[in-house]
C-alpha positions in Angstrom: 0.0 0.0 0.0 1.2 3.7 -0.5 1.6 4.1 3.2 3.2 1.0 3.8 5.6 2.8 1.3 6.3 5.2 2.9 6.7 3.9 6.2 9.7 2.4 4.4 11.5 5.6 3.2 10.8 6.9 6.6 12.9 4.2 7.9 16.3 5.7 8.4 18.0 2.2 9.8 17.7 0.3 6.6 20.3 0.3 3.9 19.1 0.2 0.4 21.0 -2.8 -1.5 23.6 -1.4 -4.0 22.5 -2.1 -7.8 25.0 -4.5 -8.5 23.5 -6.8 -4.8 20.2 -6.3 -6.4 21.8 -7.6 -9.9 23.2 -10.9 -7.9 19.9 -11.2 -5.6 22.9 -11.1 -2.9 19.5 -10.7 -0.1 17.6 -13.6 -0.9 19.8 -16.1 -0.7 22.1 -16.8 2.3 25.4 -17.0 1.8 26.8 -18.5 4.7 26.3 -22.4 3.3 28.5 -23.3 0.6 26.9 -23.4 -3.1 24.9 -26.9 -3.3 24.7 -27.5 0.1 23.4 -30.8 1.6 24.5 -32.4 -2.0 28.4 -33.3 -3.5 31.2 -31.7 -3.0 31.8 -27.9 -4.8 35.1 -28.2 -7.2 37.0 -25.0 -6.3 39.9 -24.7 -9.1 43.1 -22.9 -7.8 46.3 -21.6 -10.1 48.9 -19.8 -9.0 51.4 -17.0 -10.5 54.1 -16.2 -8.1 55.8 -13.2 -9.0 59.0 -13.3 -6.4 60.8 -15.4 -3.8 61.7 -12.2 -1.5 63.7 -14.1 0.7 65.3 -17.5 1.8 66.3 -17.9 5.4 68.7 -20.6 7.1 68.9 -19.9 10.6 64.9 -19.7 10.7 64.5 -22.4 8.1 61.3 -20.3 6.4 60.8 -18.6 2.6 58.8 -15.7 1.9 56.8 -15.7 -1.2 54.5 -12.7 -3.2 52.3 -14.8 -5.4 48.8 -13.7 -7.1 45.9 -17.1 -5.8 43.4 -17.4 -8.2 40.1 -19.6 -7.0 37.1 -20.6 -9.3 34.1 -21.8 -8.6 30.1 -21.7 -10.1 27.7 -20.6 -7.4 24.5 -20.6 -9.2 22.7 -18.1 -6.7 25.0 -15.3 -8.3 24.0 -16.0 -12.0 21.9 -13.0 -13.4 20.7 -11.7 -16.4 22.8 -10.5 -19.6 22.2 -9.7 -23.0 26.0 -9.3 -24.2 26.9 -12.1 -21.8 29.4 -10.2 -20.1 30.9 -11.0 -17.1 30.7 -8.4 -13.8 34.0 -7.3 -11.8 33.9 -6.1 -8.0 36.4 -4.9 -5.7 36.5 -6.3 -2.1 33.8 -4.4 -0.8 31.7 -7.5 -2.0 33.5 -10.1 -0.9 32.1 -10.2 2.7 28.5 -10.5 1.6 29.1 -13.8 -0.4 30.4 -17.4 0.1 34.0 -17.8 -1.0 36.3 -20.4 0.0 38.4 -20.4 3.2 41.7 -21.4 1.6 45.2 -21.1 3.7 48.6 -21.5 3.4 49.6 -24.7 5.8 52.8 -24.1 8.0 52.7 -20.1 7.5 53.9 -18.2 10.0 53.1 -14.5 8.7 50.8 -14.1 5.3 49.2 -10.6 4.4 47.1 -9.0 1.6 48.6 -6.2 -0.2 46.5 -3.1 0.5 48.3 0.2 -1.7 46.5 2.1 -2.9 43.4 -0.3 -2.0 43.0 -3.9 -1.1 44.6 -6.1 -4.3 41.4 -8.4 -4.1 39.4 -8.8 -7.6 36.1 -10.7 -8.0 34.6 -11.5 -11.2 31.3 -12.9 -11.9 30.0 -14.3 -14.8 26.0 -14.6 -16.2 26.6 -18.5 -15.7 27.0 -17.7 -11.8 30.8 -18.8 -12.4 33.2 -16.6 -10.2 37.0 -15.8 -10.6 38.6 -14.8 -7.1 41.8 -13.0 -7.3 44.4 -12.2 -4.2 47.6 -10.5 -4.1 49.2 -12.2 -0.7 52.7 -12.0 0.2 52.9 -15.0 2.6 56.1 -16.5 4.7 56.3 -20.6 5.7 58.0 -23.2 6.9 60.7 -25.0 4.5 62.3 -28.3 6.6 65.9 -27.6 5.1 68.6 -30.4 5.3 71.8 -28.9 6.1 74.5 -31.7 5.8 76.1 -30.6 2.3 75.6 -27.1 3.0 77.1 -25.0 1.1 77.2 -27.9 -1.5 73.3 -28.3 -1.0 69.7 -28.1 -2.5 66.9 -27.3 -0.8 63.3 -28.4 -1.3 60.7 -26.2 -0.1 56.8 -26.3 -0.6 53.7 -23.7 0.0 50.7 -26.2 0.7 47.0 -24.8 0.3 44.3 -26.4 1.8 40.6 -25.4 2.9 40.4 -24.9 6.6 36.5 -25.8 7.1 35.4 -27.7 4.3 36.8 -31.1 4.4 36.7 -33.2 1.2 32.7 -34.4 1.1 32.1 -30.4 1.0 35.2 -29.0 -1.0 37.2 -30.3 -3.6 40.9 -28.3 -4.3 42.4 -29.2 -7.2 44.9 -27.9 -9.8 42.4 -25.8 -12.6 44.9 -26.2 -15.6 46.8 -29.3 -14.0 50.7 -28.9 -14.3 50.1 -25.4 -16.2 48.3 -23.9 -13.5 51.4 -22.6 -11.7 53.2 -20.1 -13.3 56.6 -17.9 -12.4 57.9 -14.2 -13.9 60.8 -14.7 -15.7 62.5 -12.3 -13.6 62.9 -14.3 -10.2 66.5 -14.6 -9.3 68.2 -14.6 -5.8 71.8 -13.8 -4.4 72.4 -17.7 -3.0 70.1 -19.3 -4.3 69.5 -20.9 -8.3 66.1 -22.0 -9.0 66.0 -25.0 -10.6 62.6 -26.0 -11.0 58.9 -25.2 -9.8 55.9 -27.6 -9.8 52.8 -28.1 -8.6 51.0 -32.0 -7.1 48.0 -32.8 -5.1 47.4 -34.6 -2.1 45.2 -35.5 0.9 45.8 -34.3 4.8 44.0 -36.2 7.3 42.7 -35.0 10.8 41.9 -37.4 13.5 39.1 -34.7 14.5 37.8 -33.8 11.2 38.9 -36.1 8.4 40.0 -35.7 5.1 41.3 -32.8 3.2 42.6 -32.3 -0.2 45.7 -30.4 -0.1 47.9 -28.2 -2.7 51.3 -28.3 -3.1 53.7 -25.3 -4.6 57.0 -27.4 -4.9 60.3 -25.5 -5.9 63.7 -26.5 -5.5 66.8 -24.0 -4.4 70.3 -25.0 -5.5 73.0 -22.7 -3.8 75.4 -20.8 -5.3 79.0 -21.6 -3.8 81.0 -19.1 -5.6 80.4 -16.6 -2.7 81.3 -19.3 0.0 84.8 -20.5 -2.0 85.8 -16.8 -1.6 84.6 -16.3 2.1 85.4 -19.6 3.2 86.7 -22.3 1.6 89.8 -19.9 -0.5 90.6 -18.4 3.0 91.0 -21.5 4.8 93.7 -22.9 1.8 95.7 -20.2 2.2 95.9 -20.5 6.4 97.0 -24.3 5.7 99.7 -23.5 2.9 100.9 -20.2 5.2 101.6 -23.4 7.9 103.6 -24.7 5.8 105.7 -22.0 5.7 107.3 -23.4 9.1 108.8 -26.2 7.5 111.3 -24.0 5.4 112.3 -21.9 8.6 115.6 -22.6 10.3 114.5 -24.7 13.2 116.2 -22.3 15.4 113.9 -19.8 14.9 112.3 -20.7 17.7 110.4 -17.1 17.6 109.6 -17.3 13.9 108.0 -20.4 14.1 105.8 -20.4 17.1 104.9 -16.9 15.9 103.7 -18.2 12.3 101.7 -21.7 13.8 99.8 -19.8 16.5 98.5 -17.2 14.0 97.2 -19.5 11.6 95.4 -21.6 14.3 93.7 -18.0 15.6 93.0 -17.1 12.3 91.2 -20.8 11.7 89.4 -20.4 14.3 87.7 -17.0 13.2 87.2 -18.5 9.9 84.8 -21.6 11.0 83.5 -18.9 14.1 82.3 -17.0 11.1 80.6 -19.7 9.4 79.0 -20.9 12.4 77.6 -17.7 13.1 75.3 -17.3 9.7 73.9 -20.7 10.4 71.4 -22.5 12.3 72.9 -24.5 15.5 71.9 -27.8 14.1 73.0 -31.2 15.9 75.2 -32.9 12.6 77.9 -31.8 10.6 77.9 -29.6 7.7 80.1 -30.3 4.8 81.6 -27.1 5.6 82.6 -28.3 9.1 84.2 -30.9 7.6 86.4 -29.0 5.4 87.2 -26.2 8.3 88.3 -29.0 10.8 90.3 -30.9 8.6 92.2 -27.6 7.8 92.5 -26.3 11.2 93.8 -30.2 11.9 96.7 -29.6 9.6 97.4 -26.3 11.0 97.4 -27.4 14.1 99.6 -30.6 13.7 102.3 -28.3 11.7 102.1 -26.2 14.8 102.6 -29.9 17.0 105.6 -30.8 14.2 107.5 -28.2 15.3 107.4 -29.1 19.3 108.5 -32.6 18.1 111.6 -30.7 16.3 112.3 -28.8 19.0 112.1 -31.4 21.4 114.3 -34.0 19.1 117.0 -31.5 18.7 117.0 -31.0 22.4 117.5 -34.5 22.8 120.0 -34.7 19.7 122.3 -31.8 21.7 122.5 -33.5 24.8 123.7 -36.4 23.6 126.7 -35.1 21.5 127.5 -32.6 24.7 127.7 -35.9 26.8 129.3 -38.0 23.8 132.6 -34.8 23.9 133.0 -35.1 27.5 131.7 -31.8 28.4 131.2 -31.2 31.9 127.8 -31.2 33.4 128.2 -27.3 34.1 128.7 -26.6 30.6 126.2 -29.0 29.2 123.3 -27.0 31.8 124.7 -23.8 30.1 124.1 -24.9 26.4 120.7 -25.8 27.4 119.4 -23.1 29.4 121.2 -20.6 26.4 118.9 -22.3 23.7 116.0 -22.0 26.3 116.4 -18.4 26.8 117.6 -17.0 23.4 115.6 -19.4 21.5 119.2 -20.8 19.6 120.7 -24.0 19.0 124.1 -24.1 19.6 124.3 -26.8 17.3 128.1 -28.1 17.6 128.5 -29.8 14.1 127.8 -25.8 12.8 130.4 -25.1 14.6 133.3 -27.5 13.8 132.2 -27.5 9.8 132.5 -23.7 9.8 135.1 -22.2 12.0 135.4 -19.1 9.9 132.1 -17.8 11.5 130.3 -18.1 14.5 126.5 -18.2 15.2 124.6 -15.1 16.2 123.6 -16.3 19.1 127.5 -17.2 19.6 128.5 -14.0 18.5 126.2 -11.9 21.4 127.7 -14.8 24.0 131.7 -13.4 23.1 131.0 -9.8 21.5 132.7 -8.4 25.1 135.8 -10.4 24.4 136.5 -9.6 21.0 136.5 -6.3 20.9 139.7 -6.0 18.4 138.5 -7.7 15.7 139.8 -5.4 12.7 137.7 -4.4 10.1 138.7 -6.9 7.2 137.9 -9.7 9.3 134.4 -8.3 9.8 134.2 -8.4 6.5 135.2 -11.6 5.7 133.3 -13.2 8.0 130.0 -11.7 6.6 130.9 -12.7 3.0 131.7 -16.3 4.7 128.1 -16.0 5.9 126.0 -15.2 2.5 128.5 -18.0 0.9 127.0 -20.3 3.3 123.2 -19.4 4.8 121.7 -21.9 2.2 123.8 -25.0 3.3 123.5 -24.0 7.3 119.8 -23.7 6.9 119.7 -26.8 5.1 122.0 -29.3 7.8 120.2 -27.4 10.7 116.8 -28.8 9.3 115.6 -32.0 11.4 114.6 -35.0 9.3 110.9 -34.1 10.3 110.9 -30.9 8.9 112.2 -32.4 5.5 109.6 -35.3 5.8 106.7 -32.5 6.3 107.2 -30.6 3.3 106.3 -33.7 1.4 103.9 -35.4 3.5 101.4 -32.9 4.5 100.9 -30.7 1.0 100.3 -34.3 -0.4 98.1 -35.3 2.2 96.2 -32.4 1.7 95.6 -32.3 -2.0 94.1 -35.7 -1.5 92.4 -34.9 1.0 91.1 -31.7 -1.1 90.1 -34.2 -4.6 88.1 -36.8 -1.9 85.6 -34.2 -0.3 85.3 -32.1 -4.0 84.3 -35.4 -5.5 81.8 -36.5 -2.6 80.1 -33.4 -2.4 80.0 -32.4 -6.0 
C-alpha cells in the first residue's frame, strides 16, 4: 500500500541494496552455506602466479613468497541476467557478503594482503553464476631444510594450500589447468640461491578430528650458489693451511719465527669456522663445511705440534753429542738453558764444519771479548756467511721438517680431490 511505502523511506536504519546486490539477488539467498549445500562436493579450481621469492632464510628455516591465488568456482545463486553475456568485476567491498572459499597456506607463520592504494582483491562474476577470485598475498612458511652438504646443498621447499572448514565431502581443491596452473615471472633470481625448478602436485591431509582434506602443493627447489662461500670460506681456509707450511722452510732455530707463524694461523682458523657458524642455524650434525674447516685447522694445528717434536728432538740430539765430547755437566746445563732463553741452538757440528764464522747467538755470547776484531775480518766473515746461509739452513733442518714438506701438502691435496668429489 502507498503508506506501507512510505513507512519504508521513513525508515532511516535500513540500507538500500547497492544495484550490482540487487543484480546478484545477494538478499535472498544466504550465503553462509556453501553453493549446493546438503549435496556433493563444490570443485573449487586454484592456479597460481608467483611473482617473487623475497627471501630464503637458514637460521629460521622459512621462505617468503609474493604470489597472485586465483580460485574458481560456479555458485549458481549469483547467476543473473545478460544480453551481451558479459561478465561483472567487484572490488572487495563484496566479498564479505558472499560465500567464497576459506583457503590457507599450511605451515605459514606470517601471510598478508597487499593493501596500496586499496586492497589487491578482484572478484569476477559471470552470467553463468561462475566466479573468478583473485588475491595478491605476500605470505612466509616453513621450509624443513637439510643442512648436511651445506654450502654444496639443494633445498626443497613447498607452499601447501588447503581449505580450513570444508573437508573433502564439502570442497574439492584441485589444480584448474593441472601442471600449467602454476606459473613464475621470468625475472625471479636470488643472491644464494638458483632455481632450478617449480611444480605443482596434489594430495590429501587427514585430521583425526575432522577427516580428510585435499591439499595443494607449490614445490620449488633451491640449488646454492657456492662461488660466494669459495671466496669467504673455503679460499681463505687454503691459504691458512699452505701459510703453515711456511714453518717447514724456517731454520728450526727460529724458535720465535716459528711459534709466531703456527699460533696465527690456528687463531686465524678459528675466526674463519666462528664466522661460518655464526650465519647458520645450531643444528645437531655436521655440515660439509665443518668438515672442510676441521680438517684444515687439523693440519694447522699438527704443523704447529711438528714443530714441538723438532724442538724437542733437537734438544735430545744436543744433549747427547755434549755428553758423547766429555763436556762437563756445568757446561752442558749452560748450552741448554742458552737455547732456552735465546731461542738458539748451539748446534756443535755448525760449529766444527764452519770455524770461519760463528752463530749469532755465539757471537752476542763473546762480543765483550772480541772487541779487536779489525775491520777486514768483519768483512770476511759476513761474505763467509752469505756464501754459506743456504747450506747451514739446510744441515740445521731435522729429518721431520724435510719429511713435512712432502707429506702434509700431499696429504692435503688428496684430501682436497676426496671431499670435491663426494660433495659435488
Amino acid at each position: 500500500s502507498k503508506r506501507e511505502i512510505k513507512m519504508r523511506k521513513l525508515d532511516s536504519t535500513k540500507v538500500r541494496p547497492l544495484k550490482s546486490e540487487q543484480l546478484l539477488h545477494i538478499e535472498d539467498h544466504d550465503f553462509a552455506l556453501r553453493p549446493g549445500f546438503g549435496g556433493s562436493p563444490i570443485p573449487v579450481g586454484i592456479d597460481v602466479q608467483v611473482e617473487s621469492i623475497d627471501s630464503i632464510s637458514e637460521v629460521d628455516m622459512d621462505f617468503t613468497m609474493t604470489l597472485y591465488l586465483r580460485h574458481y568456482w560456479k555458485d549458481e545463486r549469483l547467476s543473473f541476467r545478460s544480453n551481451k553475456n558479459k561478465s561483472m568485476t567487484f572490488d572487495g567491498r563484496l566479498i564479505k557478503k558472499i560465500w567464497v572459499p576459506d583457503v590457507f597456506f599450511v605451515h605459514s607463520k606470517r601471510s598478508f594482503i597487499h593493501d596500496t592504494t586499496v586492497e589487491n582483491i578482484m572478484l569476477r562474476v559471470y552470467p553463468d553464476g561462475n566466479v573468478l577470485f583473485s588475491l595478491r598475498i605476500t605470505v612466509s612458511a616453513m621450509c624443513f631444510m637439510d643442512f648436511s652438504r651445506f654450502p654444496l646443498d639443494t633445498q626443497n621447499c613447498s607452499l601447501e594450500l588447503e581449505s580450513y572448514a570444508y573437508n573433502e565431502d564439502d570442497l574439492m581443491l584441485y589444480w584448474k589447468h593441472g601442471n600449467k596452473s602454476l606459473t613464475t615471472d621470468e625475472q625471479i633470481s636470488l643472491s644464494q640461491f638458483f632455481i632450478e625448478e617449480f611444480s605443482a602436485s596434489s594430495g590429501l591431509a587427514f585430521y583425526s578430528s575432522t577427516g580428510w582434506y585435499n591439499r595443494l602443493f607449490i614445490n620449488f627447489a633451491l640449488r646454492r650458489h657456492i662461488f660466494f662461500f669459495v671466496l669467504q670460506s673455503y679460499f681463505p681456509a687454503m691459504l691458512m693451511v699452505m701459510l703453515s707450511w711456511v714453518s717447514f722452510w724456517i731454520d728450526r732455530r727460529a724458535v720465535p719465527a716459528r711459534v709466531s707463524l703456527g699460533i696465527t694461523t690456528v687463531l686465524t682458523m678459528s675466526t674463519i669456522m666462528t664466522g661460518v657458524s655464526a650465519s647458520m642455524p645450531q643444528v645437531s650434525y655436521i655440515k660439509a663445511v665443518d668438515v672442510y674447516l676441521w680438517i684444515s685447522f687439523l693440519f694447522v694445528f699438527l704443523s704447529v705440534i711438528e714443530y714441538a717434536a723438532v724442538n724437542y728432538l733437537t734438544t735430545i740430539e744436543e744433549r747427547k753429542q755434549l755428553k758423547k765430547r766429555g763436556k762437563a755437566s756445568g757446561v752442558y746445563m749452560d748450552a741448554v738453558q742458552a737455547m732456552a732463553f735465546d731461542g738458539c741452538f748451539h748446534d756443535t757440528d755448525v760449529d766444527m764444519d764452519l770455524s770461519g764464522f760463528s752463530d749469532p747467538c755465539e757471537e752476542n755470547e763473546t762480543r765483550t771479548s772480541k772487541t779487536n776484531i779489525s775491520n777486514v775480518e768483519s768483512t770476511r766473515l759476513k761474505r763467509s756467511l752469505k756464501g754459506n746461509v743456504g747450506r747451514i739452513i739446510l744441515q740445521n733442518n731435522h729429518v721431520i721438517d724435510t719429511y713435512s714438506r712432502i707429506i702434509f701438502p700431499s696429504v692435503y691435496i688428496v684430501f682436497n680431490f676426496l671431499y670435491w668429489g663426494l660433495y659435488i
